[in-house]
N, CA, C and O atoms as CSV, one atom per row, in Angstrom:
chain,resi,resn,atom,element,x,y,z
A,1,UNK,N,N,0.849,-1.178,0.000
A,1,UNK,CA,C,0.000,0.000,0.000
A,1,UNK,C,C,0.890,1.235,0.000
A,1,UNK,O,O,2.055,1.170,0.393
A,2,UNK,N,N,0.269,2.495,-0.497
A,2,UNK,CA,C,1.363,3.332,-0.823
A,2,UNK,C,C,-0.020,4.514,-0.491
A,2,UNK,O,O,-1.228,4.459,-0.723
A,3,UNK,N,N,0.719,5.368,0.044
A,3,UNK,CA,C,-0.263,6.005,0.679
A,3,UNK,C,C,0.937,8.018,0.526
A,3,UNK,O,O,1.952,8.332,1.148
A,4,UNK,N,N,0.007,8.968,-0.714
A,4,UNK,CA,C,0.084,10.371,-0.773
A,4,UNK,C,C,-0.201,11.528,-0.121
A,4,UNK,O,O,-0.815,12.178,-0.967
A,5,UNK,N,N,-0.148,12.005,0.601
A,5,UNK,CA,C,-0.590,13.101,1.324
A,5,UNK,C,C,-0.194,14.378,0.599
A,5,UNK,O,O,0.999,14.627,0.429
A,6,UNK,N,N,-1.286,15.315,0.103
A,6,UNK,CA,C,-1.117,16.852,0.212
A,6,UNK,C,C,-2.168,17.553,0.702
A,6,UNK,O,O,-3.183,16.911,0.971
A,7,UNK,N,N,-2.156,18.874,0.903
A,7,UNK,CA,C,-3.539,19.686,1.245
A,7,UNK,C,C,-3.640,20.584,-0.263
A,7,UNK,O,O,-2.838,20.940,-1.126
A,8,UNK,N,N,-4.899,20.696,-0.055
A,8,UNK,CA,C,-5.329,21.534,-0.546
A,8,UNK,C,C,-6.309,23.145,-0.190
A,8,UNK,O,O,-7.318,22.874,0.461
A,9,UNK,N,N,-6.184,24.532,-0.471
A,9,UNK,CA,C,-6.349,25.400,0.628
A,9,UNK,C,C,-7.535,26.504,-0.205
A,9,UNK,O,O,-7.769,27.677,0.087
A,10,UNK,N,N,-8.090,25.757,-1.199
A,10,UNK,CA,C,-9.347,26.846,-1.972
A,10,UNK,C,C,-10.095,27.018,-0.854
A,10,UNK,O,O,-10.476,25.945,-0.388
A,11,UNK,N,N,-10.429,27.945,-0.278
A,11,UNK,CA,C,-11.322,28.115,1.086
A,11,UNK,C,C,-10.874,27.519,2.276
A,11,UNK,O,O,-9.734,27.601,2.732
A,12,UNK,N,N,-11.687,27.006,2.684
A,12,UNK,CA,C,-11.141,25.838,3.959
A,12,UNK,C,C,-9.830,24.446,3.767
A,12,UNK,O,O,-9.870,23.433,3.068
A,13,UNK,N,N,-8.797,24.939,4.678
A,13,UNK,CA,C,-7.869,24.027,4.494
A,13,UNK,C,C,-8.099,22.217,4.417
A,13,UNK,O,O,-8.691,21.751,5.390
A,14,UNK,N,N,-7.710,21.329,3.446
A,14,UNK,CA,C,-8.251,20.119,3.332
A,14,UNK,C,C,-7.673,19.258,3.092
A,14,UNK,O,O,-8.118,18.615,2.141
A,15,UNK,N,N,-6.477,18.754,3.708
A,15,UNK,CA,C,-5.679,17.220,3.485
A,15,UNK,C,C,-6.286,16.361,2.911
A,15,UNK,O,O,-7.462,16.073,3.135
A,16,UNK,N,N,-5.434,15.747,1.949
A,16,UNK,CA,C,-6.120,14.588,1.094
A,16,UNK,C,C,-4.974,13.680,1.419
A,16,UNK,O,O,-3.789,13.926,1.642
A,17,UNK,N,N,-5.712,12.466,1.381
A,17,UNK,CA,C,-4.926,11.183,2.014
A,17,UNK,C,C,-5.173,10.127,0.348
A,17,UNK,O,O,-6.280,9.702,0.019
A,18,UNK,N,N,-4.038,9.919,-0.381
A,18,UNK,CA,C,-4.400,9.055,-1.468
A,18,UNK,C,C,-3.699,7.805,-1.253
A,18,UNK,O,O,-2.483,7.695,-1.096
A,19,UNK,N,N,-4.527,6.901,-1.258
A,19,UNK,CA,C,-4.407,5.289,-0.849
A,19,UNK,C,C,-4.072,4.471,-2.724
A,19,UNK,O,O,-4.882,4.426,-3.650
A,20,UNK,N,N,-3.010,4.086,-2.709
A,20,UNK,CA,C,-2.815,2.959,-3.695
A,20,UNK,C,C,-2.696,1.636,-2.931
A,20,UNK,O,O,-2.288,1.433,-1.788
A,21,UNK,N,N,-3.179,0.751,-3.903
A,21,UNK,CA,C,-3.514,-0.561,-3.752
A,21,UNK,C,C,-4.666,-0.909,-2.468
A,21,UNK,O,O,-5.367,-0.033,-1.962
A,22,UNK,N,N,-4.701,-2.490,-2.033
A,22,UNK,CA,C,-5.344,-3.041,-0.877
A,22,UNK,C,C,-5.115,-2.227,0.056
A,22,UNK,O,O,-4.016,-1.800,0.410
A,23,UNK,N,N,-6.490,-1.907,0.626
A,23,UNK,CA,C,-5.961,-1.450,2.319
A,23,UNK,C,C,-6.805,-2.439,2.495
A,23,UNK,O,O,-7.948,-2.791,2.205
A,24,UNK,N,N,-5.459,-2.917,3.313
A,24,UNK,CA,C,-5.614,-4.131,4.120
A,24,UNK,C,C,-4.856,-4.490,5.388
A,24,UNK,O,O,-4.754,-5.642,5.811
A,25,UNK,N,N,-4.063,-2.852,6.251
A,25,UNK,CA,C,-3.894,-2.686,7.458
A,25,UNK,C,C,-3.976,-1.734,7.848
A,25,UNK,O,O,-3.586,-0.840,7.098
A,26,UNK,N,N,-4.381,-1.422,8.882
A,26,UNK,CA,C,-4.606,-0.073,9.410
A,26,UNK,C,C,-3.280,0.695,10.192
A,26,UNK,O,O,-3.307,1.891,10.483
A,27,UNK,N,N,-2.560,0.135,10.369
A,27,UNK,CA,C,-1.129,0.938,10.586
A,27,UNK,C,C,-0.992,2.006,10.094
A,27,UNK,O,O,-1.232,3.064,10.677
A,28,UNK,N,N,-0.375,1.841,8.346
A,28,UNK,CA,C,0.256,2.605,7.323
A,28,UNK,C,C,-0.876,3.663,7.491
A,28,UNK,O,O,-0.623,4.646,8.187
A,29,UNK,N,N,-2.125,3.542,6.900
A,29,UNK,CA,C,-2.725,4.636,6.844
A,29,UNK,C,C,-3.305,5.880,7.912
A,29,UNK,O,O,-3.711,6.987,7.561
A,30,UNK,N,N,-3.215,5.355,9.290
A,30,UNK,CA,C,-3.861,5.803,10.936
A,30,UNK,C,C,-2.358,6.383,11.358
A,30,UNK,O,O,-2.323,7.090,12.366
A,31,UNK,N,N,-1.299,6.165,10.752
A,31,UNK,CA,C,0.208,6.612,10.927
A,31,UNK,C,C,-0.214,8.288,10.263
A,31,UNK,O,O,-0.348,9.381,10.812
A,32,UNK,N,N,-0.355,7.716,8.510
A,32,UNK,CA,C,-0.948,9.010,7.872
A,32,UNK,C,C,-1.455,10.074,8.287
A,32,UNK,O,O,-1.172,11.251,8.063
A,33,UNK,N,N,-2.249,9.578,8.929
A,33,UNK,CA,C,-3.502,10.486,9.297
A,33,UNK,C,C,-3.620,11.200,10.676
A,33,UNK,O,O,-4.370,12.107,11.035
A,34,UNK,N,N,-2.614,10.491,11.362
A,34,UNK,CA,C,-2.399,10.994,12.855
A,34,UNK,C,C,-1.082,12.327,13.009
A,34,UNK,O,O,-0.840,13.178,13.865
A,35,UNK,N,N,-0.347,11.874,11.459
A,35,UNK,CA,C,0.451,12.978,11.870
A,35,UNK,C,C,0.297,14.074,10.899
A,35,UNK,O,O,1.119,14.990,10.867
A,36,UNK,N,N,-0.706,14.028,10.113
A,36,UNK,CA,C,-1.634,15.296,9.281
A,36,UNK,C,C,-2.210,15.921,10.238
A,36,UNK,O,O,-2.167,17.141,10.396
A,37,UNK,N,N,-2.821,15.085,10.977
A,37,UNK,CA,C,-3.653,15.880,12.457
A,37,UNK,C,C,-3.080,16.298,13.362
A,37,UNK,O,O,-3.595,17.337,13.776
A,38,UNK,N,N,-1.832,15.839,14.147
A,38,UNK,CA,C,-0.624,16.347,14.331
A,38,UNK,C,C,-0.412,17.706,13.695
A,38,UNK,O,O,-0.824,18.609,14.421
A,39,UNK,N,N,-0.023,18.007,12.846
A,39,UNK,CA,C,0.292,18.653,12.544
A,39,UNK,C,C,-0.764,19.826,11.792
A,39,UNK,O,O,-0.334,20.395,10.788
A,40,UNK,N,N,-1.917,20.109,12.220
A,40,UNK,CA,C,-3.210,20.967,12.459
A,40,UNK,C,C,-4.611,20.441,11.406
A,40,UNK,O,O,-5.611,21.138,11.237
A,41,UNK,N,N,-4.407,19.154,10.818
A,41,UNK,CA,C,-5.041,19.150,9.972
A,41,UNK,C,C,-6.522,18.615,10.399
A,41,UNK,O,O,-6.634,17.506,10.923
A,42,UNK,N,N,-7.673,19.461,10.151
A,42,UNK,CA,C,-8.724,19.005,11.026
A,42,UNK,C,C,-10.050,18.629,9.389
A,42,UNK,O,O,-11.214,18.300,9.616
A,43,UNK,N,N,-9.704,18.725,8.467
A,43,UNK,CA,C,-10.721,18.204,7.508
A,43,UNK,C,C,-10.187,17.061,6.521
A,43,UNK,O,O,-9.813,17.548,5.454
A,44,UNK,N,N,-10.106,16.226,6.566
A,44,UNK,CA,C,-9.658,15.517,5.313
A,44,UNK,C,C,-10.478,14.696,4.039
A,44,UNK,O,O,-11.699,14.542,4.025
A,45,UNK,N,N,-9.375,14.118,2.790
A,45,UNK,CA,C,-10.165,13.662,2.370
A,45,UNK,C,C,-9.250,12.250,1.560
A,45,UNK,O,O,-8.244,12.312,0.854
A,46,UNK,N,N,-10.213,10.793,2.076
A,46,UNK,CA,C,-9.460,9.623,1.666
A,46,UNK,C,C,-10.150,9.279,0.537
A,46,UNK,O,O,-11.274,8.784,0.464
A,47,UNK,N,N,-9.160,9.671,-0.612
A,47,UNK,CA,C,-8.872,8.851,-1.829
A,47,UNK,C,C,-8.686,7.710,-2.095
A,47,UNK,O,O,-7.545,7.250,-2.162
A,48,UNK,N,N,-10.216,6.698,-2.394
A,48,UNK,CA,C,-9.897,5.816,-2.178
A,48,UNK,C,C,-10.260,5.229,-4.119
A,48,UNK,O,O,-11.036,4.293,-4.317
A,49,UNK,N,N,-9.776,5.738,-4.944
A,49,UNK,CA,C,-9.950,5.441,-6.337
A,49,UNK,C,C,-8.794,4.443,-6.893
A,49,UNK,O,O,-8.834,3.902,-7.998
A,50,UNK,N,N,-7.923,4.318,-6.088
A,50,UNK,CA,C,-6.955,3.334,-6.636
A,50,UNK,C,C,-6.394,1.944,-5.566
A,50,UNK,O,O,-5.411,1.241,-5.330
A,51,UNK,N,N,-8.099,2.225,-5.086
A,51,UNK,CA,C,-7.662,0.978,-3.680
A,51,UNK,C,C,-8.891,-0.081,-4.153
A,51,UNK,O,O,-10.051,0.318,-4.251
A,52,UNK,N,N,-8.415,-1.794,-4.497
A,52,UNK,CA,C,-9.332,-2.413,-5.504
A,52,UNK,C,C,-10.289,-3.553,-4.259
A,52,UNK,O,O,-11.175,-4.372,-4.505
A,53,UNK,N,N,-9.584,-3.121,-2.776
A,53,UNK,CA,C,-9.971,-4.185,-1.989
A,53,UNK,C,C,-9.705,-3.624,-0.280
A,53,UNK,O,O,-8.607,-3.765,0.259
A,54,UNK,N,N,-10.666,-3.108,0.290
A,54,UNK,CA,C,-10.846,-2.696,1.743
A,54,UNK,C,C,-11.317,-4.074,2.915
A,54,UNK,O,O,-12.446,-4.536,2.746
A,55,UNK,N,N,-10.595,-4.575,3.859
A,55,UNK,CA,C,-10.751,-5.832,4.591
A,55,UNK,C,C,-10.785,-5.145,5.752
A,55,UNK,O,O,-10.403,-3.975,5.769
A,56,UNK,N,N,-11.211,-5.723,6.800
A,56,UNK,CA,C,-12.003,-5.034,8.087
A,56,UNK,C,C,-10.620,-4.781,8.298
A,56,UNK,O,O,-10.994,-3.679,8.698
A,57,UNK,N,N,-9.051,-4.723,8.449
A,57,UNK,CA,C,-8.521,-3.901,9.181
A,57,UNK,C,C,-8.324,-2.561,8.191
A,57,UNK,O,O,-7.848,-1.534,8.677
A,58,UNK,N,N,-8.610,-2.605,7.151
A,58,UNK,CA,C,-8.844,-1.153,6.115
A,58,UNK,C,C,-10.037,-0.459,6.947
A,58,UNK,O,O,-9.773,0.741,7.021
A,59,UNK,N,N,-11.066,-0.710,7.502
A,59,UNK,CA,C,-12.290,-0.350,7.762
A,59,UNK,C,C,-12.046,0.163,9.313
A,59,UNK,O,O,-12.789,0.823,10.039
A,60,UNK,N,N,-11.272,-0.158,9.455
A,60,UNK,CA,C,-11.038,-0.159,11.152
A,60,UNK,C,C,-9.939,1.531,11.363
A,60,UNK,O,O,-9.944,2.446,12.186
A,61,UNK,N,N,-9.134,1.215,10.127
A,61,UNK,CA,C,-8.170,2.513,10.103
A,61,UNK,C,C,-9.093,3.720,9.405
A,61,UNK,O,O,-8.681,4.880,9.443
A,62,UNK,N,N,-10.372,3.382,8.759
A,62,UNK,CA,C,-11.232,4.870,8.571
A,62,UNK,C,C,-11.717,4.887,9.485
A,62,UNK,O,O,-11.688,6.033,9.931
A,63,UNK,N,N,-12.407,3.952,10.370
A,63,UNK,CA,C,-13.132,4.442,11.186
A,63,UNK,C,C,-12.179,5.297,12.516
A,63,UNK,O,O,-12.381,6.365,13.094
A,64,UNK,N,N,-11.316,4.470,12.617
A,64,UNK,CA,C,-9.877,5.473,13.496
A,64,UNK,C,C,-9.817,6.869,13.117
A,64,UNK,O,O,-9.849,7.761,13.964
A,65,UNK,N,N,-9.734,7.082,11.927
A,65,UNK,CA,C,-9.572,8.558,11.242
A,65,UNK,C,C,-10.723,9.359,11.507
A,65,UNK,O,O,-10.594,10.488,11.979
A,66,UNK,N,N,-12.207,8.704,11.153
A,66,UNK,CA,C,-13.352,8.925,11.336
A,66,UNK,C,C,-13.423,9.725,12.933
A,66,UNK,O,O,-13.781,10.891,13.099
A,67,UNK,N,N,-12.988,8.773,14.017
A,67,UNK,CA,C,-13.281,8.999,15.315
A,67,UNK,C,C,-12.441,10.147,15.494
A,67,UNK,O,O,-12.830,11.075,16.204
A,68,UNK,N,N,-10.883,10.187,14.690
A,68,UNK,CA,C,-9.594,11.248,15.218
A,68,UNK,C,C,-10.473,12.683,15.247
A,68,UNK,O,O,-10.598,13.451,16.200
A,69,UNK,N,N,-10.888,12.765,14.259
A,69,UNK,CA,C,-11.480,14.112,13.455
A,69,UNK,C,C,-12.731,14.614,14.262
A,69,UNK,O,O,-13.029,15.777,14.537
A,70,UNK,N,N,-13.455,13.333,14.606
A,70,UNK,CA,C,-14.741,13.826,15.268
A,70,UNK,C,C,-14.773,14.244,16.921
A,70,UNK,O,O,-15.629,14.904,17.511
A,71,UNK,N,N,-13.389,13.547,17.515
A,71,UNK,CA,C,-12.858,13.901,19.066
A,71,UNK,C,C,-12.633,15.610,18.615
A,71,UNK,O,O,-13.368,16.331,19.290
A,72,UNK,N,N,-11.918,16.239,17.790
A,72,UNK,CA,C,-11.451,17.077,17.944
A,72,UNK,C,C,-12.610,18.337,17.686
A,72,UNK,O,O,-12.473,19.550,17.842
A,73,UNK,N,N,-13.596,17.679,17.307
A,73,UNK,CA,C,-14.871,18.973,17.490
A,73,UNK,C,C,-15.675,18.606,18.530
A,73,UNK,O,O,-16.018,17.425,18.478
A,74,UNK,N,N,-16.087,19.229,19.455
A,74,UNK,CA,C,-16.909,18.776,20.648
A,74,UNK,C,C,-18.404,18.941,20.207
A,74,UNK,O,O,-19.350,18.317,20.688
A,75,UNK,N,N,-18.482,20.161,18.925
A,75,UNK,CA,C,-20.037,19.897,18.670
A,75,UNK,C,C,-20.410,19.022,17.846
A,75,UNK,O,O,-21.423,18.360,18.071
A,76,UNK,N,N,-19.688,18.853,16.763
A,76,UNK,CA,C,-19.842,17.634,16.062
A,76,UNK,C,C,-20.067,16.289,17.006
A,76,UNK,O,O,-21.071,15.577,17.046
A,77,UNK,N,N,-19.035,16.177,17.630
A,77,UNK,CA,C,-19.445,14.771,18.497
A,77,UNK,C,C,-20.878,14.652,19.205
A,77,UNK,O,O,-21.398,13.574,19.492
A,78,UNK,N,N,-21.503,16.040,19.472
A,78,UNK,CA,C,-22.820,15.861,20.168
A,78,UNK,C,C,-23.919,15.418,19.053
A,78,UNK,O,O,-24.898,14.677,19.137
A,79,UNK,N,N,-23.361,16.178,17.956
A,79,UNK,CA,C,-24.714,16.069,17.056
A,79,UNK,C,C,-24.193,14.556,16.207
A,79,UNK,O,O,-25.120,13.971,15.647
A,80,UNK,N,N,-23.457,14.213,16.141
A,80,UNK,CA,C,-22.808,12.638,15.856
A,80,UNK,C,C,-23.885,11.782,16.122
A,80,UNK,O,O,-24.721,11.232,15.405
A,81,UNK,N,N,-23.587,11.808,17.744
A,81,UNK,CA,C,-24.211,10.892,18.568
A,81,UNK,C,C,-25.849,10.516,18.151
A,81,UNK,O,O,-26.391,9.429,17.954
A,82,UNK,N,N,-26.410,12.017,18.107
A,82,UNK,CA,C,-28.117,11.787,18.038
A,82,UNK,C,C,-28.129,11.674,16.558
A,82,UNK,O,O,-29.093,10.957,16.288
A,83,UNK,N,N,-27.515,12.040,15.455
A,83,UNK,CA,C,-27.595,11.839,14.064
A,83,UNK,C,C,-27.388,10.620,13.428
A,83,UNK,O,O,-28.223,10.189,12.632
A,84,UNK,N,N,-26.417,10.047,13.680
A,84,UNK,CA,C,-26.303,8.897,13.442
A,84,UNK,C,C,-27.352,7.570,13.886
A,84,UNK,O,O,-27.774,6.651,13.184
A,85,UNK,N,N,-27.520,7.794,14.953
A,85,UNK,CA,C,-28.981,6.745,15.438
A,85,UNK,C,C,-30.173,7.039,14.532
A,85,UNK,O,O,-30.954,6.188,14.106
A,86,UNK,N,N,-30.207,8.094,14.340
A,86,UNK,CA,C,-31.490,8.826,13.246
A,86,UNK,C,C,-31.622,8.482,11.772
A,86,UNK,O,O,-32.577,8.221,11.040
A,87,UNK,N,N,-29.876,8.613,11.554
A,87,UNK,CA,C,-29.823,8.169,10.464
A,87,UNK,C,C,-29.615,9.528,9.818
A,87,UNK,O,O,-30.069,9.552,8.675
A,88,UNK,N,N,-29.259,10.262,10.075
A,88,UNK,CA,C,-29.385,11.768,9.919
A,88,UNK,C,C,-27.871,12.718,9.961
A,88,UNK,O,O,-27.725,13.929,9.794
A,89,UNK,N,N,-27.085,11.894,10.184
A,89,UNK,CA,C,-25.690,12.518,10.390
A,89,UNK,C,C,-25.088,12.251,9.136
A,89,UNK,O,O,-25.600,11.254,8.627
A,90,UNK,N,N,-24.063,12.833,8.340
A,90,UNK,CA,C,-22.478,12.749,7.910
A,90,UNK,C,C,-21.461,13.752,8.316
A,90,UNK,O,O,-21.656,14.938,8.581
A,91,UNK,N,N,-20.460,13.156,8.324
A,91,UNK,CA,C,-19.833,13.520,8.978
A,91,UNK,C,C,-19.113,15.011,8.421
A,91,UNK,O,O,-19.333,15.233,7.231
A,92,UNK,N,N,-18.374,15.932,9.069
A,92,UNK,CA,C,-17.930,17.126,8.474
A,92,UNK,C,C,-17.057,17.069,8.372
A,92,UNK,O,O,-16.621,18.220,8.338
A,93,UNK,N,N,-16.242,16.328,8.267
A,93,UNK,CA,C,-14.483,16.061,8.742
A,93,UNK,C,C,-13.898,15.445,7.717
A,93,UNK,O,O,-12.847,15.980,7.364
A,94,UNK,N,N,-14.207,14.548,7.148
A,94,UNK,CA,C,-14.052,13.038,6.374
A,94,UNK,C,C,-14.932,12.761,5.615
A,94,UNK,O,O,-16.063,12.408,5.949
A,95,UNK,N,N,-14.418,12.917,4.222
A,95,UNK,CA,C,-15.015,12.341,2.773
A,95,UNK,C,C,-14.583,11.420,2.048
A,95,UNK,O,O,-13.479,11.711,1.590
A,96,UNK,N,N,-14.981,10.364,1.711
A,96,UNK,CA,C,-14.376,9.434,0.845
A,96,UNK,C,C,-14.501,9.617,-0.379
A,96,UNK,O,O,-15.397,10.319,-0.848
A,97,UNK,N,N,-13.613,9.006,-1.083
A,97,UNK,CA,C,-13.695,9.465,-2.955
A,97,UNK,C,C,-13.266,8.386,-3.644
A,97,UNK,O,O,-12.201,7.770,-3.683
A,98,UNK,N,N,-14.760,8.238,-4.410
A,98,UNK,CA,C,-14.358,6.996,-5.704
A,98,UNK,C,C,-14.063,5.633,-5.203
A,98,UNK,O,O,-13.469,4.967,-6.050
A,99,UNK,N,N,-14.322,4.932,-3.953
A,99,UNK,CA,C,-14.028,3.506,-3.911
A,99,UNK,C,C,-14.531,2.957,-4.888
A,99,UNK,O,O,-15.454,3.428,-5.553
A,100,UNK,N,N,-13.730,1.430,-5.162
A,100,UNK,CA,C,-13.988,0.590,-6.056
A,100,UNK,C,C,-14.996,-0.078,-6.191
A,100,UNK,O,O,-15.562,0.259,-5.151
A,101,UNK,N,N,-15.682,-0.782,-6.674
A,101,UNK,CA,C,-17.000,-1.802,-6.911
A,101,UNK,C,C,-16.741,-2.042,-5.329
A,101,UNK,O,O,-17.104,-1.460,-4.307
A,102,UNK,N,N,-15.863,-3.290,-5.641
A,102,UNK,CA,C,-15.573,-4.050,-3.875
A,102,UNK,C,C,-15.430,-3.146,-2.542
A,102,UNK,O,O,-16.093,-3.336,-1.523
A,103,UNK,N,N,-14.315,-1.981,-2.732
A,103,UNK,CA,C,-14.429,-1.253,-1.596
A,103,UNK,C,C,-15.712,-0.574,-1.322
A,103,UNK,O,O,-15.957,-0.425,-0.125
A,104,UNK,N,N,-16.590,-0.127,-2.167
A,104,UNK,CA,C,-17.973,0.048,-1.787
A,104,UNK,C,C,-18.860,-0.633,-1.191
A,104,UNK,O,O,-19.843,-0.290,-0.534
A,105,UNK,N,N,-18.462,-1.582,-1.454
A,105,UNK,CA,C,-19.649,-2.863,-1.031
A,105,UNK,C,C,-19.285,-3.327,0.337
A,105,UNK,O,O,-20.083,-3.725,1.185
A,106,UNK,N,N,-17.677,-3.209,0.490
A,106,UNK,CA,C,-17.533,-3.434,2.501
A,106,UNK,C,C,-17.972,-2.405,2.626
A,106,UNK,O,O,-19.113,-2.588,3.051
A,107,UNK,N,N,-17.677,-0.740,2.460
A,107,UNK,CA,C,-18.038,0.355,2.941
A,107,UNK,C,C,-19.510,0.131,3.125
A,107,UNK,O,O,-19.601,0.137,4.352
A,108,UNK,N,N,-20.909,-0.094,2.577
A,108,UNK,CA,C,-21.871,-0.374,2.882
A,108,UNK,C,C,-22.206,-1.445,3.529
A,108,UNK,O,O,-23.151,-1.210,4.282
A,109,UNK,N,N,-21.723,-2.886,3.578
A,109,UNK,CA,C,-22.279,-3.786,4.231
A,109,UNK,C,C,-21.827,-3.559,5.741
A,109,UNK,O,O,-22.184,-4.278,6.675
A,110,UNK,N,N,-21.023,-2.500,5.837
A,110,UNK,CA,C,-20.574,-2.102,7.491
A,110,UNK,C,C,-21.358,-0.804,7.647
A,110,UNK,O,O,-21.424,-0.287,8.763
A,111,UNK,N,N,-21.872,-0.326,6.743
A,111,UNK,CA,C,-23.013,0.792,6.945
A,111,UNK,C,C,-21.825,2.188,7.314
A,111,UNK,O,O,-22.340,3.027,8.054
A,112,UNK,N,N,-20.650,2.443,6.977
A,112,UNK,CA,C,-20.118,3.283,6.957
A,112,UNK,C,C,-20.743,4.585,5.897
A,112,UNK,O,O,-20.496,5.781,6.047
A,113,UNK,N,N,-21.512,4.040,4.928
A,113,UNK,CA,C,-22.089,5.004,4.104
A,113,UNK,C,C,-23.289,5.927,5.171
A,113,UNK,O,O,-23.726,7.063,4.986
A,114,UNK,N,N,-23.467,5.360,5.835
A,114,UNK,CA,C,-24.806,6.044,6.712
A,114,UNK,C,C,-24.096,7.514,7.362
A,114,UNK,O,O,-24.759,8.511,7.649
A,115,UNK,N,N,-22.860,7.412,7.489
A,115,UNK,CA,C,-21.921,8.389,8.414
A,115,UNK,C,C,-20.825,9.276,7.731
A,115,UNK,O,O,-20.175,10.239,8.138
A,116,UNK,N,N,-20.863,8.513,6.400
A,116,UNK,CA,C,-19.386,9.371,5.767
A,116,UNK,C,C,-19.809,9.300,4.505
A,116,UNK,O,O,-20.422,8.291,4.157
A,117,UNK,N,N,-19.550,10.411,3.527
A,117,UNK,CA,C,-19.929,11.114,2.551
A,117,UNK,C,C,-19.041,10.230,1.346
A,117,UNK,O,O,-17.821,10.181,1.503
A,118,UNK,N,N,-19.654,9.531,0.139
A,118,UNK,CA,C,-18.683,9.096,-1.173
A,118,UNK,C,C,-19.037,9.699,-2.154
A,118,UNK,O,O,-20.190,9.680,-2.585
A,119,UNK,N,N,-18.012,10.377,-2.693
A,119,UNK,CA,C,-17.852,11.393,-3.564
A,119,UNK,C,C,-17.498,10.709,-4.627
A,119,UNK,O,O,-17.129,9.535,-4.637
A,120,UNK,N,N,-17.639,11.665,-5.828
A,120,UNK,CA,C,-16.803,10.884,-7.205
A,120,UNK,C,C,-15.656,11.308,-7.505
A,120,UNK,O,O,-14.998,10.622,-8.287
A,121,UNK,N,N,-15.066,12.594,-6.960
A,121,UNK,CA,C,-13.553,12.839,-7.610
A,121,UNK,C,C,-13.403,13.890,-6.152
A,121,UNK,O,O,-14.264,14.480,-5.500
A,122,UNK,N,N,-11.708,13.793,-5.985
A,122,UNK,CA,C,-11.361,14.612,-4.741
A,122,UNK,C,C,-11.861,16.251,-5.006
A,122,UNK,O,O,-12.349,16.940,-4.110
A,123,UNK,N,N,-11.619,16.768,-6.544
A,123,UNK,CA,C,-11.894,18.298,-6.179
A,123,UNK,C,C,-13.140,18.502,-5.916
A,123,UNK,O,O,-13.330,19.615,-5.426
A,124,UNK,N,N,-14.516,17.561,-6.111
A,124,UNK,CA,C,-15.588,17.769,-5.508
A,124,UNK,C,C,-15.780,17.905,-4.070
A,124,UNK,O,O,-16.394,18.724,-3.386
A,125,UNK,N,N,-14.929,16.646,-3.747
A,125,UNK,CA,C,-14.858,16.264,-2.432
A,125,UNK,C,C,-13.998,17.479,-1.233
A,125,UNK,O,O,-13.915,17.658,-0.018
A,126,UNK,N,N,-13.541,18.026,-2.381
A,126,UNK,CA,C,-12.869,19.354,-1.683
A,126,UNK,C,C,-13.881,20.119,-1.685
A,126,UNK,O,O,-14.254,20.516,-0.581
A,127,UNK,N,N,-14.401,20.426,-2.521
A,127,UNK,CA,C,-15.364,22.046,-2.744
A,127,UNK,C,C,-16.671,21.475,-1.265
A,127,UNK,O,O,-17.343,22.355,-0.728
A,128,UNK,N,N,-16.768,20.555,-0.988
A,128,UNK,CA,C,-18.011,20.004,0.137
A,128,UNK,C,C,-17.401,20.573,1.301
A,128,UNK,O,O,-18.307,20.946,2.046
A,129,UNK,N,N,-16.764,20.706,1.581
A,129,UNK,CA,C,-15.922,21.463,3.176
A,129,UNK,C,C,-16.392,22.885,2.882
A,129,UNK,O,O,-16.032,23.780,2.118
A,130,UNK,N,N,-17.364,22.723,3.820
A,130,UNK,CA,C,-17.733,24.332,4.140
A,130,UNK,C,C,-17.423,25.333,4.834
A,130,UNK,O,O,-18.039,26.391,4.702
């Protein structure tokens, strides 16, 4: 797995995290992402267009990222909580872009779609950060 990081700063500042190949550990990428946040990054966005196969420890390192982003807003985490049971939340932090046939299909059969936004290309996925 090979994993890109840049930001991008049209309006609101927006790290993009680009994933090549299987994610299929959550190390490499929760490494990524912890020291983007580290280092002030509070919106991102995982590129996941060149990843052909997500396995629950791939799923485990978004949802890590998922949680990093959502600790660090205290209102988000309130309205998280009651939105998500509702069915009514996505998240403001974290956008996904372009998974594959397969990575879509774990992303939904774990119901991660209910909580996090899939986009079709990152500069969309940029212009959504409000």
């Amino acid at each position: 797995m090979e994993i890109t990081t840049w930001h991008e700063t049209s309006g609101k500042p927006v790290t993009i995290l680009q994933v090549k190949g299987d994610l299929t550990a959550s190390e490499p990428l929760e490494t990524h992402a912890r020291q983007a946040f580290a280092d002030g990054a509070r919106d991102m966005v995982l590129d996941l267009s060149h990843v052909n196969y997500i396995s629950s420890a791939g799923l485990r390192a978004i949802h890590t990222i998922y949680m990093l982003l959502r600790g660090a807003d205290p209102q988000d985490e309130e309205v998280a909580t009651r939105g998500i049971a509702r069915g009514t939340y996505k998240s403001p932090h974290l956008k996904l872009v372009n998974p594959s046939k397969n990575g879509l299909k774990a992303l939904t059969t774990s119901g991660y779609d209910i909580f996090l936004d899939i986009i079709g290309s990152v500069p969309e996925a940029v212009a959504s950060f409000k």
